[in-house]
TIRO-2110 file (N, C-alpha, C; in Angstrom, 1 decimal):
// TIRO-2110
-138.7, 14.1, 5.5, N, 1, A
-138.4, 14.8, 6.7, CA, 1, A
-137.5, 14.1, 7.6, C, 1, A
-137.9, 12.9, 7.7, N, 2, A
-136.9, 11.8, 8.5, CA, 2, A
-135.3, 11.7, 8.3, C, 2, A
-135.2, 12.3, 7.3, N, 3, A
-134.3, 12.0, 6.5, CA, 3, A
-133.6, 13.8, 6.6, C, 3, A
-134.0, 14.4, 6.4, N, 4, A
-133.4, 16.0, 7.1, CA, 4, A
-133.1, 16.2, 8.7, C, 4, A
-133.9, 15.5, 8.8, N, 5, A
-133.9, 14.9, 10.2, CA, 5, A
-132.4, 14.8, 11.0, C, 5, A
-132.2, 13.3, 10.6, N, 6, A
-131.0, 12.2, 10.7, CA, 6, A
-129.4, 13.0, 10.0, C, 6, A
-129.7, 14.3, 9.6, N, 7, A
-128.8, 15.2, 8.6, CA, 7, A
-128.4, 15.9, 9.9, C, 7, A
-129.5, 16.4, 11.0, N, 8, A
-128.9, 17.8, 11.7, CA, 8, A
-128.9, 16.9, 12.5, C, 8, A
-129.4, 15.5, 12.9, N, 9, A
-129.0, 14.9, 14.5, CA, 9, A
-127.5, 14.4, 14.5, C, 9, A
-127.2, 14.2, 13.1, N, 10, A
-125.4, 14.2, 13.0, CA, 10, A
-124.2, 14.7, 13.1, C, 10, A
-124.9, 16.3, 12.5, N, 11, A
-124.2, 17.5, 12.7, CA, 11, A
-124.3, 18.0, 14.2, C, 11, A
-124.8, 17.4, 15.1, N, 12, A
-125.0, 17.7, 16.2, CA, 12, A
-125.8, 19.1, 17.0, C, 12, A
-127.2, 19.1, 15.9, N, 13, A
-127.9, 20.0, 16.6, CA, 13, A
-128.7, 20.3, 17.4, C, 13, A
-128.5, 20.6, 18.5, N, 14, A
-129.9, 20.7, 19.9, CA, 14, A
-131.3, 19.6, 19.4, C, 14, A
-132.3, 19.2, 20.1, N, 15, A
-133.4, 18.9, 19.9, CA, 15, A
-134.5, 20.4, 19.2, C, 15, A
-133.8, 20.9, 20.5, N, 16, A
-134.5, 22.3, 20.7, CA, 16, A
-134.9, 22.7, 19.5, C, 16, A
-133.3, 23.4, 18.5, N, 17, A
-132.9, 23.9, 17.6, CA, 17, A
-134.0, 23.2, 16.3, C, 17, A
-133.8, 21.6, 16.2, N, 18, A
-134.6, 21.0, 15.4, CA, 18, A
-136.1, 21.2, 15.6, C, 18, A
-136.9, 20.9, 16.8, N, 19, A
-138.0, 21.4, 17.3, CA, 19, A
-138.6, 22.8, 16.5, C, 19, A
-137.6, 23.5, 16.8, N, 20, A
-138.0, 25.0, 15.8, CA, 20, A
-138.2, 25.3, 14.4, C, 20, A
-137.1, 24.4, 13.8, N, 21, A
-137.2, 24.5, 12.5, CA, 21, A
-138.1, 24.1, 11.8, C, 21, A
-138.0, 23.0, 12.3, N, 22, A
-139.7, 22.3, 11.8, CA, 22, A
-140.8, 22.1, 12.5, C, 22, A
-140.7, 23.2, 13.5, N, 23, A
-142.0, 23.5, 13.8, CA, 23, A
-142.5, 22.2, 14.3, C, 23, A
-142.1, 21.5, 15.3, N, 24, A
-142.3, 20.1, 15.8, CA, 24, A
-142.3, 19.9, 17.3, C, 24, A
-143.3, 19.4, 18.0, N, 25, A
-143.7, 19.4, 19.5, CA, 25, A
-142.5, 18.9, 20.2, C, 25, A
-142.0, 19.2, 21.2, N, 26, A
-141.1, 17.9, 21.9, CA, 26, A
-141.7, 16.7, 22.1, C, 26, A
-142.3, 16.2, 22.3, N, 27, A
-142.9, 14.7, 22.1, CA, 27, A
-142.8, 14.1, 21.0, C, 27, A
-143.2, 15.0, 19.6, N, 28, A
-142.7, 14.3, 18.3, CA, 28, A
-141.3, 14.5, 18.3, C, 28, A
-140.9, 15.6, 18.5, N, 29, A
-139.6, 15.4, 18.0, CA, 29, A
-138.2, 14.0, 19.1, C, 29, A
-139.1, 13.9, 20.3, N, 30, A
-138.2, 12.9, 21.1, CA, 30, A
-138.5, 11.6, 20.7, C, 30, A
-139.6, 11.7, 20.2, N, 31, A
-140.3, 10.2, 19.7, CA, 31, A
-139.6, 9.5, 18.5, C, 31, A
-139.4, 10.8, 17.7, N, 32, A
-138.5, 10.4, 16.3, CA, 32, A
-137.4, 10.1, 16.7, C, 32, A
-136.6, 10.7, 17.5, N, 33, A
-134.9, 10.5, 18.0, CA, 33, A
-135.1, 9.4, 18.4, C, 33, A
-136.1, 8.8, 19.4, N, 34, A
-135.5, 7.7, 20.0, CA, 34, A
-135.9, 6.2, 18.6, C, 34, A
-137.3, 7.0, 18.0, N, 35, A
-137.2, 5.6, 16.6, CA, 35, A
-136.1, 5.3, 16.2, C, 35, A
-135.6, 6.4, 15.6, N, 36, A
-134.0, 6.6, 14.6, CA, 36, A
-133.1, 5.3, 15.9, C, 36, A
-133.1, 5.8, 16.9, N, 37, A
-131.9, 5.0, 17.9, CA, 37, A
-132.4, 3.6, 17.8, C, 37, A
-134.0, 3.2, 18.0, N, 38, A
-134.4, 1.9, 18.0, CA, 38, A
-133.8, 1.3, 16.8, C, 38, A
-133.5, 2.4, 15.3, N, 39, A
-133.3, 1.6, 13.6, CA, 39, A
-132.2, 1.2, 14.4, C, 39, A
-131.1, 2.5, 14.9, N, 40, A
-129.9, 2.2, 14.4, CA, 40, A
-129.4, 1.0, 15.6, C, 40, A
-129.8, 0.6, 16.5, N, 41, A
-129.7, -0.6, 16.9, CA, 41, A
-129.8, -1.8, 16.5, C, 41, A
-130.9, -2.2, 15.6, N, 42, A
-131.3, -3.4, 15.0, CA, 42, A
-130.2, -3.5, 13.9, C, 42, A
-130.0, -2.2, 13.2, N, 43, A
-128.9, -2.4, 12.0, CA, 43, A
-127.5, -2.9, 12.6, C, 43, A
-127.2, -2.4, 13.6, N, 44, A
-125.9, -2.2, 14.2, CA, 44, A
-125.8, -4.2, 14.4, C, 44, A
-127.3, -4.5, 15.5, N, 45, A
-127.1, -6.0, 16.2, CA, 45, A
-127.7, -7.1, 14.4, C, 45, A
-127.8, -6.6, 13.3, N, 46, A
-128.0, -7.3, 12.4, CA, 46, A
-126.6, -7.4, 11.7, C, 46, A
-125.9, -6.5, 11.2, N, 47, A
-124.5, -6.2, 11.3, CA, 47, A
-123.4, -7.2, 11.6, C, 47, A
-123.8, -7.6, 13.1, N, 48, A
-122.8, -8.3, 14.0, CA, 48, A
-123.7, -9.2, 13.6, C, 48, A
-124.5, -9.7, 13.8, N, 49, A
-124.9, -11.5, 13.7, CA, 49, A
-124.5, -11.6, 11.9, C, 49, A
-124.4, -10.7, 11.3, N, 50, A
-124.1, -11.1, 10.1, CA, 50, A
-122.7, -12.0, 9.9, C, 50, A
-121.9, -10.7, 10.4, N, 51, A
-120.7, -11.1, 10.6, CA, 51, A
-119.9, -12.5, 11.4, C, 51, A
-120.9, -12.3, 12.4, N, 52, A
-120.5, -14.3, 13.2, CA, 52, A
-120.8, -15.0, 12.5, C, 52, A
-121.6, -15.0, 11.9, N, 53, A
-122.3, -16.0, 10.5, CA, 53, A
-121.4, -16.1, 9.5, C, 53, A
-120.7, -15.1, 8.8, N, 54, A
-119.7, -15.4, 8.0, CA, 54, A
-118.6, -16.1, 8.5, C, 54, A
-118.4, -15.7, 9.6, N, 55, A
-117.0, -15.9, 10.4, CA, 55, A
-117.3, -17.6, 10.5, C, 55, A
-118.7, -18.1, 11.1, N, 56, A
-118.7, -19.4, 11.1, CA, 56, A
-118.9, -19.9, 10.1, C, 56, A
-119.1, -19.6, 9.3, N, 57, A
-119.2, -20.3, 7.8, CA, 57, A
-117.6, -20.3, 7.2, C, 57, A
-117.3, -19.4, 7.2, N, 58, A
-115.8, -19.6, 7.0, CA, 58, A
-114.4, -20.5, 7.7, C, 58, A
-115.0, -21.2, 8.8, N, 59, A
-114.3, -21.8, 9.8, CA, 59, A
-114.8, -23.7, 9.0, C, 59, A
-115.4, -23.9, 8.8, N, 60, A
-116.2, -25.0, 8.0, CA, 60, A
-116.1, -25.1, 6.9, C, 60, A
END
């Protein structure tokens, strides 16, 4: 579901809209949006420290 989910928050569909479809409370369904935003932050700031890491290993 998480995963159908992250499909229509892409395509840019209302909360609302998703709420309906799957038949989902606003509290779950805000709760899941803001998890997904907590992943995609940690990936995003793991990403960049990856990258300075290469970058300084490559300088050496």
């Amino acid at each position: 579901m998480v995963e159908r989910y992250i499909n229509h928050r892409d395509t840019g569909k209302q909360i609302g809209e998703i709420r309906k479809q799957y038949l989902l409370s606003d509290s779950t369904v805000l709760t899941l949006d803001k998890a997904i935003n907590l992943v995609d932050t940690i990936v995003v700031l793991h990403t960049y420290n990856a990258i300075v890491l290469i970058k300084g290993l490559r300088r050496t």
